[in-house]
C-alpha positions, 0 to 999 in steps of 0.5 A: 360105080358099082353095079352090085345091086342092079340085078337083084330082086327088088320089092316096091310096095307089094310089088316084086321087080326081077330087077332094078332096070326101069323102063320110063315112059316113052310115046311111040306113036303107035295105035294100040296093037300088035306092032305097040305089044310087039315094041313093049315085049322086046324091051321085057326080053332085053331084061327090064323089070318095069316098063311104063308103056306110054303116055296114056290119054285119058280123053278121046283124040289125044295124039301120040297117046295109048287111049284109056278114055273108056273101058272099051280099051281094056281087053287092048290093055290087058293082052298088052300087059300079059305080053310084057309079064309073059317076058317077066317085066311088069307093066304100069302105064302113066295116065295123062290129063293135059291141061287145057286153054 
């Protein structure tokens, strides 16, 4: 298997990756903070282009997710995501609206 493209420059859209690694969407259980920025920053350092940072509820009180249920959390969101682009990753986060009964 050949790993000859893996580490190249790679353009998605108008989006420009430092290279092909993905980091998927992963829940940590973490509140929003300096231990979930500090989680996120050391998968950018280990050389990720881009990384999902969590499943990201877009209710109040979902468990085991980033809230983005108001505008209130974006100051939260925006240091997260400095963070990650300080370490050269971009960041993207997968929104979720569960279903309910």
């Amino acid at each position: 298997m050949s790993l000859k493209y893996l580490f190249e420059l790679i353009k998605v859209c108008n989006l420009q990756l430092k290279n092909r690694i993905v980091m998927p969407t992963l829940t940590t259980a973490f509140p929003m903070g300096e231990t979930l920025t500090n989680y996120f920053v050391e998968r950018a350092k280990g050389g990720a282009g881009w990384i999902f940072v969590g499943i990201c509820g877009i209710e109040k009180g979902l468990n085991y997710t980033i809230d983005v249920s108001s505008d209130t959390t974006i100051p939260s969101l925006r240091n997260l995501a400095r963070a990650i682009k300080a370490k050269g990753a971009k960041a993207a986060i997968q929104v979720w609206h569960p279903v309910g009964d």
